[in-house]
Residue frames as a rotation matrix with the C-alpha (Angstrom) as fourth column:
UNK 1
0.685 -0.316 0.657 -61.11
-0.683 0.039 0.730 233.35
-0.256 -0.948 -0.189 123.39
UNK 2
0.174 -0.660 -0.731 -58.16
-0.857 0.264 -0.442 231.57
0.485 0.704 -0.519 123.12
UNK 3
0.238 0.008 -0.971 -57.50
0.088 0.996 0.029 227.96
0.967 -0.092 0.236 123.64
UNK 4
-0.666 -0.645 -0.375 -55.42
0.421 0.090 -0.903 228.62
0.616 -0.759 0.211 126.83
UNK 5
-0.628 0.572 0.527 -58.00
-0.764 -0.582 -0.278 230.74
0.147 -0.578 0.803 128.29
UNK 6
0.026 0.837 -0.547 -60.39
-0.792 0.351 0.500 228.08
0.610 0.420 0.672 127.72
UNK 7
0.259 0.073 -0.963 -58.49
0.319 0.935 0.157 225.50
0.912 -0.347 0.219 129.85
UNK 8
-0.949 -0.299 0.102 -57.67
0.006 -0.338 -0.941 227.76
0.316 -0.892 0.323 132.77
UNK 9
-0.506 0.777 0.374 -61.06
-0.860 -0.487 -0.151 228.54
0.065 -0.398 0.915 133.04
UNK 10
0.409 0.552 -0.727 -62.22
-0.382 0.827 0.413 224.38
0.829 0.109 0.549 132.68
UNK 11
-0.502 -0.721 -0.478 -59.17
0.290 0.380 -0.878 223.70
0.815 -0.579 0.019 135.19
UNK 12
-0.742 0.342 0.577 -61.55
-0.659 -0.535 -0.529 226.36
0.128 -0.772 0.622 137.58
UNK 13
-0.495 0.756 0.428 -63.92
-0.825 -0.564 0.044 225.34
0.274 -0.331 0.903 137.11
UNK 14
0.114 0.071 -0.991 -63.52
-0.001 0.997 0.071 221.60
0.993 -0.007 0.114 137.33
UNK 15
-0.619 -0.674 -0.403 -61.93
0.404 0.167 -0.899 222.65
0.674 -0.719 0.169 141.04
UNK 16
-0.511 0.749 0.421 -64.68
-0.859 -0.435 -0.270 224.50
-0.019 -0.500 0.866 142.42
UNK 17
0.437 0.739 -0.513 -67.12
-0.703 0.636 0.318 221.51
0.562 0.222 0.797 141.32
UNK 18
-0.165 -0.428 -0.889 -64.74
0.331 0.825 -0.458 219.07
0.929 -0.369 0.006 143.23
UNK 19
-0.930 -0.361 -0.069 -64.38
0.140 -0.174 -0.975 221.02
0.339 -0.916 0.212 146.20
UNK 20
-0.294 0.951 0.092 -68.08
-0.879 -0.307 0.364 221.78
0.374 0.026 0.927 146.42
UNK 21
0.504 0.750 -0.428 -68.41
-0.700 0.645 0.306 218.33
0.506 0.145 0.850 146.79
UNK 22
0.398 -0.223 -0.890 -65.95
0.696 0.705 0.135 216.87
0.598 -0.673 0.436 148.78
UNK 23
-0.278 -0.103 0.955 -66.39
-0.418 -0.882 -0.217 219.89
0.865 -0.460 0.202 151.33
UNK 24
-0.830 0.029 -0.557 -66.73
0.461 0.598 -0.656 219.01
0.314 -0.801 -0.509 154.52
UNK 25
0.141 0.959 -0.247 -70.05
0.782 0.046 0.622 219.80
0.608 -0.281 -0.743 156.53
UNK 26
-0.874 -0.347 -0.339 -70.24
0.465 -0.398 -0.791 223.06
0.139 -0.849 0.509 158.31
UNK 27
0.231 0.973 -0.023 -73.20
0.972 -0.231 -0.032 224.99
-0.037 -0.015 -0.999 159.69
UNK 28
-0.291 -0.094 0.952 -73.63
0.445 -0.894 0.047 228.53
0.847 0.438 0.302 158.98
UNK 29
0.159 0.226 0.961 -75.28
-0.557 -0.784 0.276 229.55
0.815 -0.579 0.001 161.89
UNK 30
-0.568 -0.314 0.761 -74.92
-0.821 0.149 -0.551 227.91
0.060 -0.938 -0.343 165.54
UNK 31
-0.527 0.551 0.647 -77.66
0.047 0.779 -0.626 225.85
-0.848 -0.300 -0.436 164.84
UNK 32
-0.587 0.432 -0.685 -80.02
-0.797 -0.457 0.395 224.27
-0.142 0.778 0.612 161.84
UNK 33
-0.302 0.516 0.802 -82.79
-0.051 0.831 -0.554 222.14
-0.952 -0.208 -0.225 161.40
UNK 34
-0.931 0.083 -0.356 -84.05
-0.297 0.396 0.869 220.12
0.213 0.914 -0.344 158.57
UNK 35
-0.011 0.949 0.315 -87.66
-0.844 0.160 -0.513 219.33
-0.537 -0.272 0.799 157.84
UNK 36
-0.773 -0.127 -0.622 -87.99
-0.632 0.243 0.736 216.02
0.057 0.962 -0.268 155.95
UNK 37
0.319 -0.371 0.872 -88.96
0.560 0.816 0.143 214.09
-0.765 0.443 0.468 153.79
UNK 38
0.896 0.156 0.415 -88.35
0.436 -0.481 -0.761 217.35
0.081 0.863 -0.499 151.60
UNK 39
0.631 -0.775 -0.034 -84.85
-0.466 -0.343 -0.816 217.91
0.621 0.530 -0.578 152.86
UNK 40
0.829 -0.191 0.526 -83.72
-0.291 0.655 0.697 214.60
-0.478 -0.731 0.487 153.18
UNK 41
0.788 -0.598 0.142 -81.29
0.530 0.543 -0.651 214.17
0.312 0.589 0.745 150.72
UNK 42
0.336 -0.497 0.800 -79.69
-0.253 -0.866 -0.431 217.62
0.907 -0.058 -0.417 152.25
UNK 43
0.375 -0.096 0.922 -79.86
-0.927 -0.010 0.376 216.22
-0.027 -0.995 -0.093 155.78
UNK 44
0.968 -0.244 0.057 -78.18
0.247 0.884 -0.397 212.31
0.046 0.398 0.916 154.18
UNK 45
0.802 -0.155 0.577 -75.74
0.276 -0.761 -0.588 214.47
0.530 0.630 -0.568 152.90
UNK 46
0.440 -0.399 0.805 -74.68
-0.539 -0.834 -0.118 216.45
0.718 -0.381 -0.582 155.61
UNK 47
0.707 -0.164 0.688 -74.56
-0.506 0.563 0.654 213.28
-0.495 -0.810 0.315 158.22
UNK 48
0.666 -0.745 -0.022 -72.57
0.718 0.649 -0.252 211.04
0.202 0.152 0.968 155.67
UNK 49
0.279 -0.689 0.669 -70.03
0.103 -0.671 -0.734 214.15
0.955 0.274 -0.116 155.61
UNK 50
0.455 -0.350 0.819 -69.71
-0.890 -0.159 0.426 214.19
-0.019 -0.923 -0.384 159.51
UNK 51
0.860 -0.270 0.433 -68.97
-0.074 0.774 0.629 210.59
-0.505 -0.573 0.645 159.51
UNK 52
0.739 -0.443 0.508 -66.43
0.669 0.384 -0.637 210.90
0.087 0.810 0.580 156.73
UNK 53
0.316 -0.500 0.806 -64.80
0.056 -0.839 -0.542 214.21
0.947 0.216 -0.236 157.66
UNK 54
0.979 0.141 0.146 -64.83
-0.147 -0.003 0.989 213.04
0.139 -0.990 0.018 161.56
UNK 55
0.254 -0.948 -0.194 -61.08
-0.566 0.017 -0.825 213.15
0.785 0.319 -0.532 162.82
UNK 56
-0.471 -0.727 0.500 -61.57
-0.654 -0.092 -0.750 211.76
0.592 -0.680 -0.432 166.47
UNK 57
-0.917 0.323 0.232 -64.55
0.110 0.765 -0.634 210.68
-0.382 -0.556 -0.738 167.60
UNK 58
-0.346 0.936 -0.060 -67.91
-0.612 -0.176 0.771 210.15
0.711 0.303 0.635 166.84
UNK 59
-0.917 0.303 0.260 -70.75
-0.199 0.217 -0.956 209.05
-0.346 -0.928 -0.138 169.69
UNK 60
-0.833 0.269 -0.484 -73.84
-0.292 0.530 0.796 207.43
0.471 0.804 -0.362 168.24
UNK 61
-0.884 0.303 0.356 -76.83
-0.099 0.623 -0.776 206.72
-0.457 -0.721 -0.521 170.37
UNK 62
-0.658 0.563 -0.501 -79.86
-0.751 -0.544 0.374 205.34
-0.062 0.622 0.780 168.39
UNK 63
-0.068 0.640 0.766 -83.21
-0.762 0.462 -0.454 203.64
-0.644 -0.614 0.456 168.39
UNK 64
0.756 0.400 0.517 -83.45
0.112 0.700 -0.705 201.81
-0.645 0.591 0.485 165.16
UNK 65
0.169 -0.539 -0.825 -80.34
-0.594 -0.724 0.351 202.08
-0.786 0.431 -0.443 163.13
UNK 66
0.261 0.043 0.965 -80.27
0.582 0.790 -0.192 199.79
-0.770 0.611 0.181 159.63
UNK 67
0.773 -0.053 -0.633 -78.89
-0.305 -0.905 -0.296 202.47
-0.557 0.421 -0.716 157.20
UNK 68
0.638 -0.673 0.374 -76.09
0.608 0.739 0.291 200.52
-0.472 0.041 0.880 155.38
UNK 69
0.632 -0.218 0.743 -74.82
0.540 -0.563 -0.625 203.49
0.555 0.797 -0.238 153.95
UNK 70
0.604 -0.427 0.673 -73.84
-0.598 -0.801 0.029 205.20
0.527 -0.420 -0.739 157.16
UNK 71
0.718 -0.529 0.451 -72.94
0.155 0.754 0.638 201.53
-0.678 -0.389 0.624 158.74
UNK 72
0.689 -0.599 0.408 -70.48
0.718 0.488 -0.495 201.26
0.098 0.634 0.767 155.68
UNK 73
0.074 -0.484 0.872 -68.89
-0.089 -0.874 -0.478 205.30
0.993 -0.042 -0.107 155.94
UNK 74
0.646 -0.235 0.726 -68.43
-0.742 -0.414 0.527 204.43
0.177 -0.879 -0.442 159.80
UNK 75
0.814 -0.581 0.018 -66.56
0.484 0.695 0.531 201.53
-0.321 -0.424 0.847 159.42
UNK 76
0.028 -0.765 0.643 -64.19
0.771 -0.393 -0.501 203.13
0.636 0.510 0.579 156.65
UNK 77
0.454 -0.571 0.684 -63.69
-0.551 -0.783 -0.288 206.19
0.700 -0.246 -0.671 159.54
UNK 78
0.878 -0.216 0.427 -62.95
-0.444 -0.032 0.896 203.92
-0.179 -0.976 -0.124 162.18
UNK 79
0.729 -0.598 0.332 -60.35
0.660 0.743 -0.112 201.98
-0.180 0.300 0.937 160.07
UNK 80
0.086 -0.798 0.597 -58.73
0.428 -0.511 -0.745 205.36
0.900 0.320 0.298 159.57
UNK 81
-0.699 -0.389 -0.601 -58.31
0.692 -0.156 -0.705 205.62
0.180 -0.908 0.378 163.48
UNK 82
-0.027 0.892 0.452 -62.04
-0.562 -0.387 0.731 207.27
0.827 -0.234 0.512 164.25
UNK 83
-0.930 0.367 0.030 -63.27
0.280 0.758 -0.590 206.34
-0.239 -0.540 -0.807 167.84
UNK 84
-0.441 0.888 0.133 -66.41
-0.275 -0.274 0.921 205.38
0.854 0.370 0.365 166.98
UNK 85
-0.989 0.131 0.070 -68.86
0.070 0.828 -0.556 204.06
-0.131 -0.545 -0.828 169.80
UNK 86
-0.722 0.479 -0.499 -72.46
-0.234 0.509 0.829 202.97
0.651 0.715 -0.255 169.39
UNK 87
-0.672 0.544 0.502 -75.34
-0.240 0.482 -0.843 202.57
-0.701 -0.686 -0.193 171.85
UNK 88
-0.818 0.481 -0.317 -78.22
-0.367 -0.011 0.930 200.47
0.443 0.877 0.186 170.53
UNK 89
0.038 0.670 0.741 -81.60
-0.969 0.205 -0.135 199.62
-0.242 -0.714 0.657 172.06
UNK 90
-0.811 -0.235 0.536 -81.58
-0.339 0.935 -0.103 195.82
-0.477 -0.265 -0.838 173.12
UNK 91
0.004 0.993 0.116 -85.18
-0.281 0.112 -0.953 195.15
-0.960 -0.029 0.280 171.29
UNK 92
0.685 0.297 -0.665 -84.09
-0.577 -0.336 -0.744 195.98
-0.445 0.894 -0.059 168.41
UNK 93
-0.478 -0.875 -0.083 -80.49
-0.878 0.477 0.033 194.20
0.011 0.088 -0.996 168.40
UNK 94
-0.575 0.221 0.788 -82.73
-0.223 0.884 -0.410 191.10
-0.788 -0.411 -0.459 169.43
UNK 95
0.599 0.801 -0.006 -84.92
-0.141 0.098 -0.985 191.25
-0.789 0.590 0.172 166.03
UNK 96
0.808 -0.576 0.121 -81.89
0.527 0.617 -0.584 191.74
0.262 0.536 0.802 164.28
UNK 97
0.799 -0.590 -0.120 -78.23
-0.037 -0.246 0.968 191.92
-0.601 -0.769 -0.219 164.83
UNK 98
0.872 -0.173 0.458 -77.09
0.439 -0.137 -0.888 192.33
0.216 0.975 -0.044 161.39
UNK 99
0.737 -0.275 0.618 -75.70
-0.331 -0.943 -0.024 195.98
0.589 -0.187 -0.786 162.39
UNK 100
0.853 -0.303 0.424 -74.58
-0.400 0.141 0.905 194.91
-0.334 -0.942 0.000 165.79
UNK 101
0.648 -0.462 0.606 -72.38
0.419 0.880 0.223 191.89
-0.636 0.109 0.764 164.53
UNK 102
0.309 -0.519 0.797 -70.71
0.641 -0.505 -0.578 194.19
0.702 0.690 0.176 161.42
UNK 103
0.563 -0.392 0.727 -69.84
-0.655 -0.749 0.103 197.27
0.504 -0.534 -0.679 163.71
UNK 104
0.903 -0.194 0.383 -68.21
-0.227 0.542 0.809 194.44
-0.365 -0.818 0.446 166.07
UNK 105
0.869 -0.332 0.368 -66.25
0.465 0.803 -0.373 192.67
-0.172 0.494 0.852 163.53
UNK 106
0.474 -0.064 0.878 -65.23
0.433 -0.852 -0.296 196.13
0.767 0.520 -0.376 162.09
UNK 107
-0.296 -0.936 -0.188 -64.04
0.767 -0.116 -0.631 197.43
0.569 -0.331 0.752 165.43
UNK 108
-0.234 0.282 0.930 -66.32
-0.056 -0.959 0.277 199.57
0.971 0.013 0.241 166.13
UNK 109
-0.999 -0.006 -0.034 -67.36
0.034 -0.010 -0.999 200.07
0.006 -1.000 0.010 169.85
UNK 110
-0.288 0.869 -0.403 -71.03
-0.134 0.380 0.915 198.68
0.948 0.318 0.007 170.54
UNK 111
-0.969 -0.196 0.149 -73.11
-0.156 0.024 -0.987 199.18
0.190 -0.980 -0.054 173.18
UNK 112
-0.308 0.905 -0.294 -76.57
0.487 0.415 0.768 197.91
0.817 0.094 -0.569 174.28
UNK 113
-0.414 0.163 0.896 -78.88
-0.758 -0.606 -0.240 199.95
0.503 -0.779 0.374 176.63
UNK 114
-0.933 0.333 -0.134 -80.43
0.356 0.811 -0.464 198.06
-0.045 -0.481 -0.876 179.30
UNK 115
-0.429 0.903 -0.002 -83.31
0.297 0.139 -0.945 199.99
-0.853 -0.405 -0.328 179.03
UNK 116
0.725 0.412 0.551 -85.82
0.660 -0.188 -0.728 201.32
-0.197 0.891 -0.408 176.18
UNK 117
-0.469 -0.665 -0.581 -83.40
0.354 -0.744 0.566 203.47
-0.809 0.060 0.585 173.84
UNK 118
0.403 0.909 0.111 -85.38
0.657 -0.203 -0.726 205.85
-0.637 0.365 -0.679 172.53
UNK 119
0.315 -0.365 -0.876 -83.20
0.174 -0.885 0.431 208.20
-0.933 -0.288 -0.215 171.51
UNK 120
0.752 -0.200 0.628 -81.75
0.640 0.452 -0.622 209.42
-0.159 0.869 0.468 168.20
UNK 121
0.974 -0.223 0.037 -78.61
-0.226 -0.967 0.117 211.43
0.010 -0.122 -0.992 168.54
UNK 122
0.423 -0.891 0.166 -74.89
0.906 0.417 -0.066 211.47
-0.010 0.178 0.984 167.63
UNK 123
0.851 -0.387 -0.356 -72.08
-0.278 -0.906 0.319 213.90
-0.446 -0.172 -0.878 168.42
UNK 124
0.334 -0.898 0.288 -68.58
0.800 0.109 -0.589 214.11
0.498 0.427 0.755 165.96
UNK 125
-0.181 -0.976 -0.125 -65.74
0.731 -0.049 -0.680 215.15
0.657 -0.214 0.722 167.33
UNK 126
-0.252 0.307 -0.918 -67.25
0.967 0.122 -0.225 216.95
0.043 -0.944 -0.327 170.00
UNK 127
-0.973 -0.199 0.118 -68.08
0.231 -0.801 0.553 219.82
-0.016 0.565 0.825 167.41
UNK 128
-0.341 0.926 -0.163 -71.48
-0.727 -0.150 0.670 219.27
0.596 0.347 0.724 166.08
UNK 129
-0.528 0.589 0.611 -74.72
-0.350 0.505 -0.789 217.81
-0.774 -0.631 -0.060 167.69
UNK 130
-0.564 0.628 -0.536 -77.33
-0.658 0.050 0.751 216.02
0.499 0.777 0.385 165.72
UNK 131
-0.813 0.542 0.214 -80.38
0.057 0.439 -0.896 215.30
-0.580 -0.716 -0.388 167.40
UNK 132
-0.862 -0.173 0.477 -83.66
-0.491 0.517 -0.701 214.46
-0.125 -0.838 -0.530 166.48
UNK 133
0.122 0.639 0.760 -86.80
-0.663 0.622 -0.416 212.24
-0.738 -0.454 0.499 165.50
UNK 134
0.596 -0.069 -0.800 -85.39
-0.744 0.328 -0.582 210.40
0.302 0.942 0.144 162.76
UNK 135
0.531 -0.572 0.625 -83.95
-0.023 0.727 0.686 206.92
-0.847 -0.379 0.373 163.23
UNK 136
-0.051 -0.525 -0.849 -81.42
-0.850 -0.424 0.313 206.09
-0.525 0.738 -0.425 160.79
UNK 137
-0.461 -0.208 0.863 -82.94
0.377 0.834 0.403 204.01
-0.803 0.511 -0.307 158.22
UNK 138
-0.951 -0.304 -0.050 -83.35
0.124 -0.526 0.841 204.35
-0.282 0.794 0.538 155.15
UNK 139
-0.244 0.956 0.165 -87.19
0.894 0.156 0.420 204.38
0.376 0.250 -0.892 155.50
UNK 140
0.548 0.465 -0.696 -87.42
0.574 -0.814 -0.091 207.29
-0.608 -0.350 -0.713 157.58
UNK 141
-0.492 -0.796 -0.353 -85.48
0.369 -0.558 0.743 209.36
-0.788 0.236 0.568 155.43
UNK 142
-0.959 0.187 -0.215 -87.62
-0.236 -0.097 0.967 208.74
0.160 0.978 0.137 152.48
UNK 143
-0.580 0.813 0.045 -90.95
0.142 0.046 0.989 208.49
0.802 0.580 -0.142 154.08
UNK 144
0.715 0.539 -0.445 -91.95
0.693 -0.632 0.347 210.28
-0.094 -0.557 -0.825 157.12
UNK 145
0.763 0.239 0.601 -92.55
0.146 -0.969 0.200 213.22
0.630 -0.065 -0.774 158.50
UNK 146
0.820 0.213 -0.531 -89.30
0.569 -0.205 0.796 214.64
0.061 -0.955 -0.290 160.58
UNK 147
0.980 -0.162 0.115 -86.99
-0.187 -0.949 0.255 216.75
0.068 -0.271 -0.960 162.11
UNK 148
0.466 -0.862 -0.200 -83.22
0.883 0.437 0.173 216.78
-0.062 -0.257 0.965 162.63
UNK 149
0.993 -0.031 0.112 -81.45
-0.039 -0.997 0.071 219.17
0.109 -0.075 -0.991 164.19
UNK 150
0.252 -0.888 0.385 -77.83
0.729 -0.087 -0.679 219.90
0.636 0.452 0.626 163.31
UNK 151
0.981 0.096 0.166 -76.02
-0.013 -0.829 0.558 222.42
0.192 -0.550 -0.813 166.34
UNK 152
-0.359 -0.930 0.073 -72.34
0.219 -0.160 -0.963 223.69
0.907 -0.330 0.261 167.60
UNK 153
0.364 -0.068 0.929 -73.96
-0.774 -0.576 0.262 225.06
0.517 -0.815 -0.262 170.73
UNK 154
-0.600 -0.800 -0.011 -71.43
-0.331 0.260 -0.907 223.78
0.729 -0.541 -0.420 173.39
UNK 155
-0.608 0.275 0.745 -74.04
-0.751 0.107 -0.652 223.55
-0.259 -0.955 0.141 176.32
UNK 156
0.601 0.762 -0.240 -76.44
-0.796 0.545 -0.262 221.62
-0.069 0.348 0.935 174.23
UNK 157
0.155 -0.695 -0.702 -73.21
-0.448 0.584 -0.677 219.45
0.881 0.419 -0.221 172.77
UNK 158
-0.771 -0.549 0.322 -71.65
-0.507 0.224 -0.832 218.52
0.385 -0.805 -0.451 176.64
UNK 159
-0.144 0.827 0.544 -74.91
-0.859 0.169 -0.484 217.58
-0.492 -0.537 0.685 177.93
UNK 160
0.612 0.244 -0.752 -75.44
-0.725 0.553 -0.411 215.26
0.316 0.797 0.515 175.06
UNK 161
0.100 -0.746 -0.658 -72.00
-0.494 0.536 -0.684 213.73
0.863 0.394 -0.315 175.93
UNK 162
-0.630 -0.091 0.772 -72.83
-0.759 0.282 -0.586 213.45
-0.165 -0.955 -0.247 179.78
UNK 163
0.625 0.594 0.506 -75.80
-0.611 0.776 -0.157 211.02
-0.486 -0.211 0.848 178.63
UNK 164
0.336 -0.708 -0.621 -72.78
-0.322 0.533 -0.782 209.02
0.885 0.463 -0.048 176.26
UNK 165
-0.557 -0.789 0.260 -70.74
-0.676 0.248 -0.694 208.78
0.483 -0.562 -0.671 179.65
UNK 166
0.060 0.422 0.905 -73.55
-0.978 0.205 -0.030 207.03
-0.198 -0.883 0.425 181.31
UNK 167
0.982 0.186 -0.036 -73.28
-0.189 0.946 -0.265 203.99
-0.015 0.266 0.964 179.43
């Protein structure tokens, strides 16, 4: 094989390996769920890539959130002109307010429920849903048992955003 062949075919394949990886998130079917702790690195993954690939908005509501990884990849969207907004449960903000106080600084839009927020669910650009029993820290990811479901379905998505409007 000649030399020239050799670097068209490194040039490919260097581009495929790039794009693979800085692909954006899409689902294949209308909906998918993740089981983890055995596909948590797939379901890490797939959330940093919403927050990074988000163009408009992103909607956040969550019970425990201490993840500095996704705190750090939402400030850097909202600084490129992401709305971002935040609900957090008031219990938790009172134990600490790390999070709270950095999303503030940062710009981000922060809200406190008044009552128990139990919830764990976040909608980007009013595309994809991602709902549920995982808080985002970096403990549940890597050591329990749960679920997270990943959806386009539109009726599921709106609903989601009517409980966003209440706050």
């Amino acid at each position: 094989m000649s030399l020239f062949k050799i670097t068209i075919i490194s040039i490919c394949l260097c581009f495929n390996l790039y794009a693979k990886e800085n692909k954006s998130f899409s689902l294949s079917s209308v909906n998918e769920i993740y089981y983890l702790p055995n596909e948590s690195k797939q379901t890490k993954d797939n959330i940093l890539k919403l927050i990074k690939n988000s163009k408009n908005t992103i909607f956040i509501a969550m019970y425990n959130f201490s993840y500095k990884k996704f705190a750090k990849q939402l400030v850097s969207s909202s600084k490129k002109g992401v709305n971002i907004t935040i609900i957090l449960d008031k219990s938790k903000i009172k134990k600490d307010d790390k999070l709270y106080k950095y999303f503030k600084k940062n710009g981000i839009n922060v809200k406190i429920a008044d009552k128990k927020l139990h919830t764990k669910i976040a909608v980007f650009d009013n595309n994809i849903a991602v709902l549920g029993s995982i808080n985002w820290t970096k403990e549940s990811f890597k050591d329990n048992y749960e679920l997270v479901l990943f959806s386009k379905d539109k009726k599921l998505i709106n609903k989601t955003l009517d409980f966003f409007n209440k706050f």
